[in-house]
mmCIF file of the C-alpha atoms, coordinates in Angstrom:
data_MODEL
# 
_entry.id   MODEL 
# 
loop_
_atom_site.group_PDB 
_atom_site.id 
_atom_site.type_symbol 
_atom_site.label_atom_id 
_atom_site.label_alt_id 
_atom_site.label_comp_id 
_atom_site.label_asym_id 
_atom_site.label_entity_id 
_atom_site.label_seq_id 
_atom_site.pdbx_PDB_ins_code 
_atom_site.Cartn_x 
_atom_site.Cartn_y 
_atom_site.Cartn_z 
_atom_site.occupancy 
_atom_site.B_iso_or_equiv 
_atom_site.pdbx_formal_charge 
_atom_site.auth_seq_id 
_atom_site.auth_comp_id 
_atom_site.auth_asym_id 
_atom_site.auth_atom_id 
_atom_site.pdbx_PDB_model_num 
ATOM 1   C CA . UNK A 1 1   ? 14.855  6.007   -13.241 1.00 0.00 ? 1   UNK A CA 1 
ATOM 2   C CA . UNK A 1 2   ? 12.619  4.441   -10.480 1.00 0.00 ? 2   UNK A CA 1 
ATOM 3   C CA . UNK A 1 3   ? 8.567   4.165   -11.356 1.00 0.00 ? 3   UNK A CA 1 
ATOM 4   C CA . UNK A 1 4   ? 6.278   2.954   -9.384  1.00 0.00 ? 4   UNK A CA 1 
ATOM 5   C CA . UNK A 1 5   ? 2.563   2.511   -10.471 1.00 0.00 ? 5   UNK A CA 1 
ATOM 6   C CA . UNK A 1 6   ? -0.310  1.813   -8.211  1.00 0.00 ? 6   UNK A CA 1 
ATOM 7   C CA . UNK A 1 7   ? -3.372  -0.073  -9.047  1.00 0.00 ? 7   UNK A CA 1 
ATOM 8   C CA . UNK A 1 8   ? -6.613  -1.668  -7.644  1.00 0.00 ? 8   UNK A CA 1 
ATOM 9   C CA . UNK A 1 9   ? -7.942  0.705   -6.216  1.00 0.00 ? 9   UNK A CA 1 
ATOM 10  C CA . UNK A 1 10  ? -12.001 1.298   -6.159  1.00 0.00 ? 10  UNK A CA 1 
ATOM 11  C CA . UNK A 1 11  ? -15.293 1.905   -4.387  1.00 0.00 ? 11  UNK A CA 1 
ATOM 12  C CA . UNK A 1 12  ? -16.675 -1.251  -2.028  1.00 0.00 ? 12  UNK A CA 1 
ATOM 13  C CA . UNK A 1 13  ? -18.815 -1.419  0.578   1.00 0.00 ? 13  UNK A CA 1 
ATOM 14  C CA . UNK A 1 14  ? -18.394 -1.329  4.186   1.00 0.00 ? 14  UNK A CA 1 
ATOM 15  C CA . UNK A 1 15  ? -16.793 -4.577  5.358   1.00 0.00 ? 15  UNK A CA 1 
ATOM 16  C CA . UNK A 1 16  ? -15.228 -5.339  1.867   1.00 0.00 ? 16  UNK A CA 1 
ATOM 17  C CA . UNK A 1 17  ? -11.914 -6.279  0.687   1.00 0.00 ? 17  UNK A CA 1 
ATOM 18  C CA . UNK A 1 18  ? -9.853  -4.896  -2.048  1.00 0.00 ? 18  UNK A CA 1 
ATOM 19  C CA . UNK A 1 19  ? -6.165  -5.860  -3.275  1.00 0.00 ? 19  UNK A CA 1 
ATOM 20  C CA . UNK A 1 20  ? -3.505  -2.806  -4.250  1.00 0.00 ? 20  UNK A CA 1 
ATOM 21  C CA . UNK A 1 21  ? -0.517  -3.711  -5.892  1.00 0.00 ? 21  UNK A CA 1 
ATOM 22  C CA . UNK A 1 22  ? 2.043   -1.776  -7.150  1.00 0.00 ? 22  UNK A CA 1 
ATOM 23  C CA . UNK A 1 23  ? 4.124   -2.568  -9.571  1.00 0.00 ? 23  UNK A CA 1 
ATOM 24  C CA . UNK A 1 24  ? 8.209   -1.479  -9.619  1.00 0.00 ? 24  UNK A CA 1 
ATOM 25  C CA . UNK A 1 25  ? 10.919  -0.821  -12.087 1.00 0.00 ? 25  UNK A CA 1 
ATOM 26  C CA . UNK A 1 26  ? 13.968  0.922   -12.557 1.00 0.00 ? 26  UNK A CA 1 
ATOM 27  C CA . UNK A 1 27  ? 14.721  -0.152  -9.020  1.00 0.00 ? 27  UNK A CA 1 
ATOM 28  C CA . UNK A 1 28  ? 16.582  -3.004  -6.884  1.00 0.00 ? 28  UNK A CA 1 
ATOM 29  C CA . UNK A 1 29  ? 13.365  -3.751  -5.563  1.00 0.00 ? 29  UNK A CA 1 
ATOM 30  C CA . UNK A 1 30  ? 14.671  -7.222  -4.286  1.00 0.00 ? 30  UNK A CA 1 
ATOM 31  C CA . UNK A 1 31  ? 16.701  -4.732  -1.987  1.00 0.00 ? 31  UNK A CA 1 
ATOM 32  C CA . UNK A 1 32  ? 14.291  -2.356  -1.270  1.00 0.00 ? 32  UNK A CA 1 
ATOM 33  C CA . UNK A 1 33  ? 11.865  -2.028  1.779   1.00 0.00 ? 33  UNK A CA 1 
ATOM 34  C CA . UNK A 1 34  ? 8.704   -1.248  0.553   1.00 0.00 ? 34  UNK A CA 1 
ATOM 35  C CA . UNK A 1 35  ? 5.954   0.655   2.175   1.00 0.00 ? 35  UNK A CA 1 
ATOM 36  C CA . UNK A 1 36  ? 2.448   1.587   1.810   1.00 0.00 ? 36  UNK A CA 1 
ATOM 37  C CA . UNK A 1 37  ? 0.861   4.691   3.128   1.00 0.00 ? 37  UNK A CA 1 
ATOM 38  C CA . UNK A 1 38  ? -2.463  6.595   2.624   1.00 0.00 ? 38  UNK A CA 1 
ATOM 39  C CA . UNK A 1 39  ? -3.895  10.305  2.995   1.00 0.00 ? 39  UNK A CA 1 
ATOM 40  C CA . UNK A 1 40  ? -7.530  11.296  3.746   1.00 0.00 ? 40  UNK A CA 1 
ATOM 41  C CA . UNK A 1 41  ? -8.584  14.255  2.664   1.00 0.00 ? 41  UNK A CA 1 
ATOM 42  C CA . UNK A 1 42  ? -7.641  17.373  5.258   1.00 0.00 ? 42  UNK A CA 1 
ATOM 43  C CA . UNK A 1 43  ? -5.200  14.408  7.078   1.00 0.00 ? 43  UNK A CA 1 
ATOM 44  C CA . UNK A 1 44  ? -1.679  14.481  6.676   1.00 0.00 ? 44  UNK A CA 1 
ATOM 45  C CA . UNK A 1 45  ? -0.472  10.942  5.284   1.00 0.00 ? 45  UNK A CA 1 
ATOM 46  C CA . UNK A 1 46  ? 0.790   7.969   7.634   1.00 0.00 ? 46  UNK A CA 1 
ATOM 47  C CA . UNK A 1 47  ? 2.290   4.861   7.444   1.00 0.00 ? 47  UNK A CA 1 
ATOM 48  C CA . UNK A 1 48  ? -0.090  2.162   7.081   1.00 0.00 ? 48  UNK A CA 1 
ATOM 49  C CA . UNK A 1 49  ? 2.420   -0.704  6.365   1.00 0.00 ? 49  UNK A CA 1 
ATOM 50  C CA . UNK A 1 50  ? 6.111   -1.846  5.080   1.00 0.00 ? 50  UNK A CA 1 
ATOM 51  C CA . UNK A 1 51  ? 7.752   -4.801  4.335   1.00 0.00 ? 51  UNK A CA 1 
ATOM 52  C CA . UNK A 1 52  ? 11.643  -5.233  4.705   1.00 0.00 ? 52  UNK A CA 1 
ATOM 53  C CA . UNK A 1 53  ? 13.495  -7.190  1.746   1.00 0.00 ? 53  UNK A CA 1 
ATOM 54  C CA . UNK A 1 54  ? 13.785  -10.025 4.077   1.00 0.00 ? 54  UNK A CA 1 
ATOM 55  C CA . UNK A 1 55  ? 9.782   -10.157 4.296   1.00 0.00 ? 55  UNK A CA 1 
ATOM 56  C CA . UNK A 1 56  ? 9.400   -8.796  7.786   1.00 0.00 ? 56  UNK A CA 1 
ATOM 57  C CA . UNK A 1 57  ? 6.706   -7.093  8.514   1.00 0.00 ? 57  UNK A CA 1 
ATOM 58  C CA . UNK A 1 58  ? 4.793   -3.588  10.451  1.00 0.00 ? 58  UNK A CA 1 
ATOM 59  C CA . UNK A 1 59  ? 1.547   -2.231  10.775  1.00 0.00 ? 59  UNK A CA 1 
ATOM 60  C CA . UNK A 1 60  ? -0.046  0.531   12.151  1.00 0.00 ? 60  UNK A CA 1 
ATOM 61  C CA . UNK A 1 61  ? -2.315  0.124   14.640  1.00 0.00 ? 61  UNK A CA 1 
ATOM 62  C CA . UNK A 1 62  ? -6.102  0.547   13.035  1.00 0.00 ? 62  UNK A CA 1 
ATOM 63  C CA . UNK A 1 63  ? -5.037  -1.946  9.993   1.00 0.00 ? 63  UNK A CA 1 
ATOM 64  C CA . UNK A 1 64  ? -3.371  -5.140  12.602  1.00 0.00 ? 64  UNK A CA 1 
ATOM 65  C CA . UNK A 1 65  ? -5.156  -7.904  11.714  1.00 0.00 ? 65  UNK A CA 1 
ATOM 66  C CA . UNK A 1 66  ? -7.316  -6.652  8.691   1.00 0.00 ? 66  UNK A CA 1 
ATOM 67  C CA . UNK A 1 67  ? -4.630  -5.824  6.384   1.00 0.00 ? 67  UNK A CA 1 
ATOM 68  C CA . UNK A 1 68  ? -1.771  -7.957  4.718   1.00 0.00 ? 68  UNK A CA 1 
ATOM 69  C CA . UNK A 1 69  ? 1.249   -6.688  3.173   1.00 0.00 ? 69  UNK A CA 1 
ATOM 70  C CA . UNK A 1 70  ? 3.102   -8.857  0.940   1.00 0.00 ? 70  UNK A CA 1 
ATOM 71  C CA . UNK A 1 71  ? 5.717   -8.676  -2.009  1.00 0.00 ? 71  UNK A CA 1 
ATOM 72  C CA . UNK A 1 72  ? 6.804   -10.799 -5.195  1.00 0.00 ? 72  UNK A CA 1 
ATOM 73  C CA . UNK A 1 73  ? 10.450  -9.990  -5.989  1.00 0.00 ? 73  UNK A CA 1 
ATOM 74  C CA . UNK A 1 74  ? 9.572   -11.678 -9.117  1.00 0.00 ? 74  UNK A CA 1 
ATOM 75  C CA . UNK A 1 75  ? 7.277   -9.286  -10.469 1.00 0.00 ? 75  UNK A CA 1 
ATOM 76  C CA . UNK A 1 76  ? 8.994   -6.858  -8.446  1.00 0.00 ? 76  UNK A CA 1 
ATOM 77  C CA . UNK A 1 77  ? 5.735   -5.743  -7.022  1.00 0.00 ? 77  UNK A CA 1 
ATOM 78  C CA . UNK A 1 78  ? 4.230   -5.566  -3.595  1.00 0.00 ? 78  UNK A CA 1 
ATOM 79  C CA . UNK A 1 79  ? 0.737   -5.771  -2.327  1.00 0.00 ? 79  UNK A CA 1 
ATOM 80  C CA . UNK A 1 80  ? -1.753  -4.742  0.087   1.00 0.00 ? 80  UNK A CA 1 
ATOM 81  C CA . UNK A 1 81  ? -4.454  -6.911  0.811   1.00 0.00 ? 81  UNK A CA 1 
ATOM 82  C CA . UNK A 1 82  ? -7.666  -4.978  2.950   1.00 0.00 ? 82  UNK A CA 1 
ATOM 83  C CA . UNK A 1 83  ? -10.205 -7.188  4.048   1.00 0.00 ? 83  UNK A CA 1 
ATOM 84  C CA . UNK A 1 84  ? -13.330 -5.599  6.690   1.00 0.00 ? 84  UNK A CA 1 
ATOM 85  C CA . UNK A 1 85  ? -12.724 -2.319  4.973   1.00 0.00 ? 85  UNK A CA 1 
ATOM 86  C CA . UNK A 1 86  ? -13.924 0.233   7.062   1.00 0.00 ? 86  UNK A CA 1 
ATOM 87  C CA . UNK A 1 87  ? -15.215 4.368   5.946   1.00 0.00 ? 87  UNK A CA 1 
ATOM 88  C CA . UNK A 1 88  ? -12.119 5.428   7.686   1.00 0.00 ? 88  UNK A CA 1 
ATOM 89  C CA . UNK A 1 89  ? -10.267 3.359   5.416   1.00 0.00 ? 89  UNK A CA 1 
ATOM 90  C CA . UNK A 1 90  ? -10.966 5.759   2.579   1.00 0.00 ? 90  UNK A CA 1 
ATOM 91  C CA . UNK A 1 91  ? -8.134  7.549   1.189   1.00 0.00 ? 91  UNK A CA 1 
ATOM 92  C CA . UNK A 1 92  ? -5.399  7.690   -1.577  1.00 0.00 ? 92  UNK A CA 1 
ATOM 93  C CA . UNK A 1 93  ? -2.852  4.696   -1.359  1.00 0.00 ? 93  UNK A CA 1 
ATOM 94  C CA . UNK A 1 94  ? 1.121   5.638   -1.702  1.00 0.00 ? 94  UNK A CA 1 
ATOM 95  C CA . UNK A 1 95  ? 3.292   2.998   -1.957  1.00 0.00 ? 95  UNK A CA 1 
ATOM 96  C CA . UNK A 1 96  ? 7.394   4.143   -1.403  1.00 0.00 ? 96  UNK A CA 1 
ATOM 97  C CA . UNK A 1 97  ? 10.467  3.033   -2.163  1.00 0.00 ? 97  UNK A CA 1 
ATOM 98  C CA . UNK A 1 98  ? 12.975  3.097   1.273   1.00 0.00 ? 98  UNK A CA 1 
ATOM 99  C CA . UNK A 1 99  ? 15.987  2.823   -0.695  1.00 0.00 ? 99  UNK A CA 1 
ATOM 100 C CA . UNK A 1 100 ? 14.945  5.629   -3.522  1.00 0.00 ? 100 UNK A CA 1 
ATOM 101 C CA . UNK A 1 101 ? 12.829  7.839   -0.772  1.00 0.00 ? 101 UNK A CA 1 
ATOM 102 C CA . UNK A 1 102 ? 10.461  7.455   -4.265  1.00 0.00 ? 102 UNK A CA 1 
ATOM 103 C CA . UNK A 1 103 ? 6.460   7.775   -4.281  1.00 0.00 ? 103 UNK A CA 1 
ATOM 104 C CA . UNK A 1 104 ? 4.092   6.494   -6.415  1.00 0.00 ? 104 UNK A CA 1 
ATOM 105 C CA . UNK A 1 105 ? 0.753   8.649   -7.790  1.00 0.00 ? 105 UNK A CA 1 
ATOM 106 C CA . UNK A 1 106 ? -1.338  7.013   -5.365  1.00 0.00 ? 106 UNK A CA 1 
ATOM 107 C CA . UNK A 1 107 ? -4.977  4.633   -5.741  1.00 0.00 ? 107 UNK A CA 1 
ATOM 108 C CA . UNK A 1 108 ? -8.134  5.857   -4.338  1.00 0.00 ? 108 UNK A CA 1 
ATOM 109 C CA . UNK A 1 109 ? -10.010 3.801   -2.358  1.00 0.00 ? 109 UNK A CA 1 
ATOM 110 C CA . UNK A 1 110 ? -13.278 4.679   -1.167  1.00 0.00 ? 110 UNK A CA 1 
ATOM 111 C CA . UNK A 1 111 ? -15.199 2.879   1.532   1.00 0.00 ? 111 UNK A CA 1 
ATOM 112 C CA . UNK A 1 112 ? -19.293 3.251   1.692   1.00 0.00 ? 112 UNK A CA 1 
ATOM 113 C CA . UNK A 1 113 ? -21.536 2.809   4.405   1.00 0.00 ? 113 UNK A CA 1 
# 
């Protein structure tokens, strides 16, 4: 049974940075292209970035440049680093499994101005 748990989510300031990670198991996550994906409230949610097994790499257009995906097959875990956090920014974090069309609870992050 695939699992996958979110985590590092918070409240920061406008301009901030903040690390999610989310951690897999159950899964062939070596395998697996990995994505990450947010909702705001009343928004339907979109893609914000995935990584392929191979490490390649796609972002949507407001995060190019501020935010880094990244993965550890080791620890079977992938990240999301978000630096110049912005209030649109704010919203719960998804991350998904490609291979096991599987979501995780989410993280809330919440930007301030």
């Amino acid at each position: 049974q695939v699992e996958l748990v979110e985590s590092g989510g918070g409240l920061v300031q406008a301009g901030g940075s903040l690390r999610l990670s989310c951690a897999a198991s159950g899964s062939v996550f070596g395998a697996d292209t990995m994505g990450w994906y947010r909702q705001a409230p009343g928004k339907q949610r979109e893609l914000v970035a995935v990584i392929t097994a191979g490490g390649i790499t796609n972002y949507a257009d407001p995060v190019k440049g501020r935010f880094t995906i990244s993965r550890d097959n080791a620890k079977s875990t992938v990240y999301l680093q978000m630096n110049s956090l912005k209030p649109e920014d704010t919203a719960v974090y998804y991350c998904k499994s490609r291979v096991y069309n599987y979501w995780g609870r989410g993280t809330q992050v919440t930007v301030s101005s």
